[in-house]
C-alpha positions as CSV (number, residue, x, y, z in Angstrom):
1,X,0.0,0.0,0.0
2,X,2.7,2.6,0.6
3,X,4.8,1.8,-2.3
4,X,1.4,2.5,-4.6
5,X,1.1,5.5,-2.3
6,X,4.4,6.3,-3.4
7,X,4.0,5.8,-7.2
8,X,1.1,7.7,-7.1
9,X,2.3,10.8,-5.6
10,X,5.6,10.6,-8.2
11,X,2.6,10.2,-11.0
12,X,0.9,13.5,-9.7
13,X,4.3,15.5,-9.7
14,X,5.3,13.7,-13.0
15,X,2.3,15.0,-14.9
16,X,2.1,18.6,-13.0
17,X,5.1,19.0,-14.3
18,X,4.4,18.2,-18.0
19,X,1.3,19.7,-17.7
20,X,3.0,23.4,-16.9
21,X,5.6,22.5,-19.6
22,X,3.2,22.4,-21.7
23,X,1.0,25.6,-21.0
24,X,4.6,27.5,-21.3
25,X,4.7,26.1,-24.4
26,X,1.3,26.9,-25.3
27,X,2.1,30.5,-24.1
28,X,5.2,30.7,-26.5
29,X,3.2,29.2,-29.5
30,X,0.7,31.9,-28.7
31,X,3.0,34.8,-29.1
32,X,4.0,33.2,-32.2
33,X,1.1,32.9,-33.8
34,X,0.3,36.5,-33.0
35,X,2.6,37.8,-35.6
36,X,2.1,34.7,-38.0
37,X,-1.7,36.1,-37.9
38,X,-0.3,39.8,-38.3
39,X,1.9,39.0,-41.2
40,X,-1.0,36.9,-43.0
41,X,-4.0,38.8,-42.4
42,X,-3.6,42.5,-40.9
43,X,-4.6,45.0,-43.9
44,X,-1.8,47.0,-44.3
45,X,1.9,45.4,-44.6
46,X,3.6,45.6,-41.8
47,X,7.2,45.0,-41.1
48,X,7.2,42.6,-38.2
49,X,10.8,43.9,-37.0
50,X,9.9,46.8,-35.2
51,X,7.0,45.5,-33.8
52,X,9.1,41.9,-32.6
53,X,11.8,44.5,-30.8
54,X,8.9,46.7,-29.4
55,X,7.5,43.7,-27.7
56,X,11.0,42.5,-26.7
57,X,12.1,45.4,-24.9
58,X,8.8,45.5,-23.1
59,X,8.8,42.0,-21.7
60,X,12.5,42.0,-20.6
61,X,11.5,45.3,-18.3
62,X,8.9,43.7,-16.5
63,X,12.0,41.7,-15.3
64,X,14.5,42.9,-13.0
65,X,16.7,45.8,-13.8
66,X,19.7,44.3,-15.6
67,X,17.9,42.3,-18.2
68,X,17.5,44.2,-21.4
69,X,17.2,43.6,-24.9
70,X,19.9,45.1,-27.5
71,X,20.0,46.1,-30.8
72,X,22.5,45.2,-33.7
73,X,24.0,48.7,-33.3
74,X,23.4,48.7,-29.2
75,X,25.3,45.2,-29.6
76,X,27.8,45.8,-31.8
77,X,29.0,48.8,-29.2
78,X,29.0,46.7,-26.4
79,X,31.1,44.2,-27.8
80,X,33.3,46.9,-29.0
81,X,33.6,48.4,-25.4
82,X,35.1,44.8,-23.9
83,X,37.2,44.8,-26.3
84,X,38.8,48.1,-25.7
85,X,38.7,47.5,-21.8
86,X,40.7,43.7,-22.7
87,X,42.8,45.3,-25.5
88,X,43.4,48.9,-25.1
89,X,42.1,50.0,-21.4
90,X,44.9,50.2,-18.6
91,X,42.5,49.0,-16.0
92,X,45.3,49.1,-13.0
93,X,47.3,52.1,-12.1
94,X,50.1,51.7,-8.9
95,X,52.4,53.2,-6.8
96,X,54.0,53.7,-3.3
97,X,53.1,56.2,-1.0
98,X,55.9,55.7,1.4
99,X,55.8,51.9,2.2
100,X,51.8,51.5,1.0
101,X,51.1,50.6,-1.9
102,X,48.0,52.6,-3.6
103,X,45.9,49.9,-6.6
104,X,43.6,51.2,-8.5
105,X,41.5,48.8,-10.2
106,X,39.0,50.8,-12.8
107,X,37.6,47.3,-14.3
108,X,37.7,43.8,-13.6
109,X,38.9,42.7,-17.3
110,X,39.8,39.1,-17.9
111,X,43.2,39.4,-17.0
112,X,42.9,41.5,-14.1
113,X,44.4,39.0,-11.4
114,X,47.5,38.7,-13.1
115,X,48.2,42.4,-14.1
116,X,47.3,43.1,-10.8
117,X,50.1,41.0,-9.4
118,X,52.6,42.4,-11.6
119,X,51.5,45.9,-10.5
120,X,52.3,44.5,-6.8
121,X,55.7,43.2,-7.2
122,X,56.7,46.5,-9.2
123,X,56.2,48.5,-5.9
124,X,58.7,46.7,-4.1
125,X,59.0,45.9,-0.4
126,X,55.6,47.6,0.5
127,X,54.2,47.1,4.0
128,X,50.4,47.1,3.6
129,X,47.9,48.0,-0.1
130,X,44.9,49.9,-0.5
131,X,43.1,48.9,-3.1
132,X,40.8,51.4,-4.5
133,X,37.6,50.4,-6.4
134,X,35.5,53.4,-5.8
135,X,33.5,54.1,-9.7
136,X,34.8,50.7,-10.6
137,X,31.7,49.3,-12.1
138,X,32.3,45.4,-12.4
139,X,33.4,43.0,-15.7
140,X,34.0,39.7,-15.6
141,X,33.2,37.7,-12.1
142,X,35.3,35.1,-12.8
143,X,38.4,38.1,-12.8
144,X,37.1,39.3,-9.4
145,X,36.9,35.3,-7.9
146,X,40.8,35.1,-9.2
147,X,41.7,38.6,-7.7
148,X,39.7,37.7,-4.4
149,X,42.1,34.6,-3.8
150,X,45.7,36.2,-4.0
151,X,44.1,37.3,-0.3
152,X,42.5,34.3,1.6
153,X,43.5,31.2,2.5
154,X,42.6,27.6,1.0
155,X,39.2,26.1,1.3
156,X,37.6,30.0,2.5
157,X,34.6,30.4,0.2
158,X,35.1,33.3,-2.5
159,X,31.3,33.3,-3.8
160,X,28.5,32.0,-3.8
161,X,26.1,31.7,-6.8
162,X,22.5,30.3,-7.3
163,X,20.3,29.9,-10.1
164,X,16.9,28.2,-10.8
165,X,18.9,24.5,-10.5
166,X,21.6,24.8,-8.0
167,X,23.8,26.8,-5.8
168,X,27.6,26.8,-6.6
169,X,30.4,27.2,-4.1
170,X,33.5,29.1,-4.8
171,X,36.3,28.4,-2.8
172,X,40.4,28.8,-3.0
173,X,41.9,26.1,-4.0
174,X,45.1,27.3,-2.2
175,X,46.8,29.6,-0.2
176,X,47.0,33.2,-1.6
177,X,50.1,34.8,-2.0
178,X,49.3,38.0,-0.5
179,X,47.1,36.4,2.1
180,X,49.4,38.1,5.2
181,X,49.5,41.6,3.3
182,X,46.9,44.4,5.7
183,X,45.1,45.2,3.1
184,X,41.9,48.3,2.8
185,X,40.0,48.4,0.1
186,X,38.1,51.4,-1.1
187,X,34.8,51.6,-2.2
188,X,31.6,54.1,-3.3
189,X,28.0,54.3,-4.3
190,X,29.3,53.3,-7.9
191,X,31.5,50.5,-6.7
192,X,29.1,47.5,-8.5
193,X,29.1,43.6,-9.4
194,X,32.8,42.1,-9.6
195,X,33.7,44.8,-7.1
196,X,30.9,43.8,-4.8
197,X,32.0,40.1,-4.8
198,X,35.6,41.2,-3.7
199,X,34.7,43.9,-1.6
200,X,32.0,41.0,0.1
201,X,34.5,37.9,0.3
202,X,37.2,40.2,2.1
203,X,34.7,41.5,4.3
204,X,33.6,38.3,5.1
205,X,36.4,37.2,6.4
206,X,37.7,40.0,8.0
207,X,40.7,40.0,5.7
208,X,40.9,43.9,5.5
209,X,38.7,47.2,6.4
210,X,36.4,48.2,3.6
211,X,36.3,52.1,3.9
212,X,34.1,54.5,1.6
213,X,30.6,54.6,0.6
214,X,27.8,51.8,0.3
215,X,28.7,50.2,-2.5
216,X,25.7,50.0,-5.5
217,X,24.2,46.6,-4.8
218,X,24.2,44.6,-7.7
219,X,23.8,40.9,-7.0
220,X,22.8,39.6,-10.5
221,X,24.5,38.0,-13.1
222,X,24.4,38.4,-16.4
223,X,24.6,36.1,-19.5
224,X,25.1,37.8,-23.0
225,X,22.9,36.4,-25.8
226,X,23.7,37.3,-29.5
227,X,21.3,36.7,-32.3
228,X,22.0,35.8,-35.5
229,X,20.8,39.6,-37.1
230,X,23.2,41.2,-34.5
231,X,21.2,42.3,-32.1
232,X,21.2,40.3,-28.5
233,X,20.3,40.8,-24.8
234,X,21.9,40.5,-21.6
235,X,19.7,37.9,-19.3
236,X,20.3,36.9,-15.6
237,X,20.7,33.8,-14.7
238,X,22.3,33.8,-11.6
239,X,22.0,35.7,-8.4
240,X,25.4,35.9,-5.8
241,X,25.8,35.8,-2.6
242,X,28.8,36.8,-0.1
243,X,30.5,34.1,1.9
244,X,28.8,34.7,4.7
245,X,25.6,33.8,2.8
246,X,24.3,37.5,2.5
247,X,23.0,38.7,-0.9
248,X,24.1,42.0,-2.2
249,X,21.2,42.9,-4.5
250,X,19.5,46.0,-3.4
251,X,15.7,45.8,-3.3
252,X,13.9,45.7,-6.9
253,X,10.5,45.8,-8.0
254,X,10.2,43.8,-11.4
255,X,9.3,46.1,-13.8
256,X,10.5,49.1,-12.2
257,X,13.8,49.3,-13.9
258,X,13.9,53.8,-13.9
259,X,13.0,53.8,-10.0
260,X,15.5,51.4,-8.7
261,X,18.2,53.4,-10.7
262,X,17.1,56.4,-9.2
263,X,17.0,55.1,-5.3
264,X,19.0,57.4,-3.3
265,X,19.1,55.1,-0.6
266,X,22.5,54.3,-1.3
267,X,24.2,57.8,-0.5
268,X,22.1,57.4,3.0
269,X,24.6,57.1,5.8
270,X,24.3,53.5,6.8
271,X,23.1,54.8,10.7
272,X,20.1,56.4,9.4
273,X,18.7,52.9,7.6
274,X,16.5,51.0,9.4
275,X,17.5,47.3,9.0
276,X,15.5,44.2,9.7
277,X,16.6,41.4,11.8
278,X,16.7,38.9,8.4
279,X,19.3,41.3,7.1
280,X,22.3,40.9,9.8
281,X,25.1,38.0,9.0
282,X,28.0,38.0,11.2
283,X,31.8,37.9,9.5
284,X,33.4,34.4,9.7
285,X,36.3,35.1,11.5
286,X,35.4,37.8,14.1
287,X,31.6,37.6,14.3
288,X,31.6,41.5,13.6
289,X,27.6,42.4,12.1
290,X,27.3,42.8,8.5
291,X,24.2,43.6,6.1
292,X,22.6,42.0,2.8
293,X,20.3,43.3,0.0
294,X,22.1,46.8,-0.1
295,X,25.6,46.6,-1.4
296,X,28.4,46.6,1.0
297,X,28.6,48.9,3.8
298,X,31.8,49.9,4.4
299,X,34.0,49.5,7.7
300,X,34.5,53.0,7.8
301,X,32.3,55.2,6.4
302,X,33.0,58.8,4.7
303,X,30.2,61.0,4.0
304,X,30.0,63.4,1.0
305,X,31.2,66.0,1.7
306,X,28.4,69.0,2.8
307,X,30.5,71.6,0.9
308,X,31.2,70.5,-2.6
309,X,32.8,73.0,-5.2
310,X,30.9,75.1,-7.6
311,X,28.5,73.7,-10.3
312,X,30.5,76.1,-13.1
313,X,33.7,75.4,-11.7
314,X,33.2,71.3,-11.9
315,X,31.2,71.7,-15.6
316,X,34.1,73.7,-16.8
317,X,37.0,71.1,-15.9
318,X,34.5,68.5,-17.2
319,X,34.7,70.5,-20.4
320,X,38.7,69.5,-20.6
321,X,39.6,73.1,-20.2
322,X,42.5,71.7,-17.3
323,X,44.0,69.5,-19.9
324,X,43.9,72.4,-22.1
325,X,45.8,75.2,-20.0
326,X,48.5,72.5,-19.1
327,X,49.2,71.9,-22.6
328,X,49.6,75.5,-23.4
329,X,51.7,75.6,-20.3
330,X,54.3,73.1,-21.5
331,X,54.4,75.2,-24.8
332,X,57.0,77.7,-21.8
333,X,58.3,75.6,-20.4
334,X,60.1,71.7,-21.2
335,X,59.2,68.8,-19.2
336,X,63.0,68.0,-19.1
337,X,63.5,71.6,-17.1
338,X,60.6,70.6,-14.5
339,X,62.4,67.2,-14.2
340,X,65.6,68.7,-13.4
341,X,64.3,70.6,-10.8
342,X,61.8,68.0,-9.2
343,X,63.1,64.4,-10.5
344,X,60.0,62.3,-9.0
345,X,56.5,62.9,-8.7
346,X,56.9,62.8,-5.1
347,X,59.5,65.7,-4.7
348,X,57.1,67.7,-7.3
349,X,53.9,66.8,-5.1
350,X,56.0,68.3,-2.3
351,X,57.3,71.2,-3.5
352,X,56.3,72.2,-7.0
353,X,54.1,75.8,-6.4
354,X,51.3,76.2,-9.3
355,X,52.4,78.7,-11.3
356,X,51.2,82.1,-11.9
357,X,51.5,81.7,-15.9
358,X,49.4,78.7,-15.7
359,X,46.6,80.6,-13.6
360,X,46.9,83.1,-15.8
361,X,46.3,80.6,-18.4
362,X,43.5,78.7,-16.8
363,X,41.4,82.3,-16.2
364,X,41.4,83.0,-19.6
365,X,39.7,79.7,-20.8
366,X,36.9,80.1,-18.1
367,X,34.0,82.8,-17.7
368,X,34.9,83.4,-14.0
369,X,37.7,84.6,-12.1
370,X,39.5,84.5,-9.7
371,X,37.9,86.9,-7.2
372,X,34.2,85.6,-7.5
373,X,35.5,82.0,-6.6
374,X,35.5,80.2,-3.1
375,X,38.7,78.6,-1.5
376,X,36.7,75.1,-2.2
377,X,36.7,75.8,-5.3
378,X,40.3,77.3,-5.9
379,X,41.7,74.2,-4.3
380,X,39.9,71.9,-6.4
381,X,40.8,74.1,-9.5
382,X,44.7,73.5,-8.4
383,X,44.7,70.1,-7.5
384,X,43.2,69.1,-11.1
385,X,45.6,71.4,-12.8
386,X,48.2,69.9,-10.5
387,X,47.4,66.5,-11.3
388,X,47.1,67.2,-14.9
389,X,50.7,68.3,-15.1
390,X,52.5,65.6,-13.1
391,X,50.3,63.4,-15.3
392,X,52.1,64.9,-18.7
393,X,55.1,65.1,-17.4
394,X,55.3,61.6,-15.2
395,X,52.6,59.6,-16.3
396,X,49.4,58.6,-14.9
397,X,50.7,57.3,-11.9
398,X,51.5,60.8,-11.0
399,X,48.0,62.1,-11.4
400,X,46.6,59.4,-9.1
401,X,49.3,60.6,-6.5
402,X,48.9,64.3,-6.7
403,X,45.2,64.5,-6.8
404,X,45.3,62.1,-3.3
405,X,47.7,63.9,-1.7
406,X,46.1,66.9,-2.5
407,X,42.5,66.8,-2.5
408,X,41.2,63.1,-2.0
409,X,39.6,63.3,1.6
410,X,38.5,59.2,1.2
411,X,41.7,58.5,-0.1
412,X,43.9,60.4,2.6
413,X,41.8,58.1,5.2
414,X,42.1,55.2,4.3
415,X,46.3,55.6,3.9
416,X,46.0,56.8,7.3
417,X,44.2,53.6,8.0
418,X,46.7,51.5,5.9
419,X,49.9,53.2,7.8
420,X,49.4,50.6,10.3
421,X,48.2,46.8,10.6
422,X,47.8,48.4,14.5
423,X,44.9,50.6,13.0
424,X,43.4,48.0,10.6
425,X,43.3,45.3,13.8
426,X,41.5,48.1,15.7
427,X,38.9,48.4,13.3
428,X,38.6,44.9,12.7
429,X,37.9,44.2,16.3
């Protein structure tokens, strides 16, 4: 009697499972047929193309935010853009600031891991690294997963991925070479996806002190489809979660793709959020309390800051008009004479003065001056055109430096932070 019980009940889940088969395949056949009847019948012709990419883009937003359909052109671009960032995009910049070492990591390309390695050893005998992933907005997760285990040690969990069939562990095969290193990482509201699962896993385990801004939040994982016309769409099929077992993805509501991009929730300071009880995870080594479903909140957290510099003033070195004035500059004076009196970026961050030519300069590219302009602003306006120098006449390591030492309030913290494994112990306690 209970094995008939038994076959029974497998029956009833056997055919409840072909039955809703079928009815999605019914469904499908019906959407089908709707443009077999248009093409046949409906009075007028009617290219079907426009209307098949119309009802494309509509049923992909009523899902969550990251699915979208693409066109041949929209796809053709996006290809294009890996490529560059693969091929042509420098997506690691490095160097000391006395015995840290500043990384920073602009996109998670394929062969991020490695590069970034080489960018370690090249800094020599360093005693601690920030790595700095503030605006870095993700790539490939498999390049974050490798990055992620230079740091921990074997068998700690990396990642975590589910989709509608299983749930995937990722976890380091071996000990990471810079798993002793003190380490901070930086991150903001723009720090997304890859970032998120490195910024996560060495939070997780208490590897380093995450200082910044809450990081975006995006959980999901994309697969890229391409048609045969050229056109494609980028479909999730995986969600991730931290090691800990906390997702990342910030609340969504499907379909409502242009609110959850404008959710200002993120720039909230992380006190003034209410946070349910479901939401707290505790770190694997220390126990310390950590949240899901809203990015990473940092260790240490910087606001904005209150006073930022004027609207014309940031729109007009937007407009390149920095780049600009520096250029002229150089047409007075050689590189080779600014190198003979300041050899390294560092002896020019410490004592080159911004000269008065290259004010001069500056003024007469902008529709202010000088006396209508707050301090803010001034010092913003000479850090840039600082930075913009060093860059032409060091490289862009030099521009990284000089607008840090200068004018990079997150920045200057978290080297504070890194000065000491003392102060990244504290923190971690």
């Amino acid at each position: 009697m209970k094995r008939l019980l038994i076959s029974l009940v497998a029956v009833v889940v056997c055919c409840t499972t072909l039955s809703a088969q079928q009815s999605k395949r019914q469904l499908i056949k019906k959407l089908n047929s709707v443009y077999e009847l248009i093409d046949q019948y409906y009075v007028e012709d009617t290219p079907l193309e426009p209307l098949v990419e119309e009802a494309i883009r509509a049923t992909l937003k009523a899902l969550d935010p990251h699915t979208q359909y693409l066109t041949k052109e929209e796809m053709a671009t996006s290809k294009r853009h890996l490529r560059s960032e693969d091929i042509q995009h420098r997506p690691i910049v490095a160097f000391r600031t006395d015995s840290i070492g500043y990384i920073s990591i602009s996109a998670f390309t394929k062969t991020l891991a490695s590069e970034f390695y080489t960018a370690y050893t090249s800094l020599d005998d360093v005693n601690s690294i920030i790595i700095d992933l503030r605006n870095n907005g993700g790539g490939y997760f498999t390049s974050a997963i490798d990055l992620t285990s230079l740091f921990l040690s074997k068998g700690d969990v990396m990642l975590i991925t589910e989709n509608k069939r299983r749930e995937i562990v990722y976890d380091c095969s071996r000990d990471g070479i810079l798993k002793d290193v003190p380490l901070v990482v930086l991150i903001n509201e723009n720090t997304a996806s890859a970032s998120e699962i490195f910024a996560g896993a060495i939070q997780d385990h208490d590897r380093g002190v995450i200082v910044g801004r809450t990081s975006y939040g995006k959980g999901l994982i994309q697969k890229n489809i391409e048609y045969r016309d050229g056109s494609g769409m980028h479909i999730t099929t995986a969600r991730y979660k931290t090691p800990s077992g906390r997702p990342i993805q910030r609340p969504y509501t499907m379909g409502c793709g242009d609110a959850y991009r404008s959710d200002s929730t993120r720039f909230m300071h992380p006190d003034s959020i209410h946070r349910a009880d479901s939401l707290k995870f505790k770190t694997l080594k220390l126990g310390r309390e950590v949240y899901a479903s809203g990015g990473i909140t940092p260790d240490v957290y910087i606001p904005i800051a209150t006073i930022q510099p004027s609207a014309n003033v940031v729109s007009s070195i937007n407009s390149g008009v920095a780049k600009q004035s520096v250029e002229e500059f150089l047409g007075t004076i050689s590189i080779e004479e600014i190198k003979a009196h300041y050899p390294t970026m560092y002896e020019f961050g410490n004592g080159y003065e911004t000269s008065a030519l290259l004010w001069d300069i500056f003024y007469g590219k902008v529709d202010y001056s000088c006396s209508v302009i707050t301090d803010i602003d001034r010092n913003y306006i000479e850090s840039v055109l600082l930075a913009t120098l060093a860059e032409q006449v060091y490289g862009i390591e030099a521009r990284y430096y000089i607008y840090i030492s200068k004018s990079d309030h997150m920045a200057q913290r978290a080297i504070s932070i890194a000065t000491s494994s003392e102060s990244v112990a504290s923190i971690l306690e």
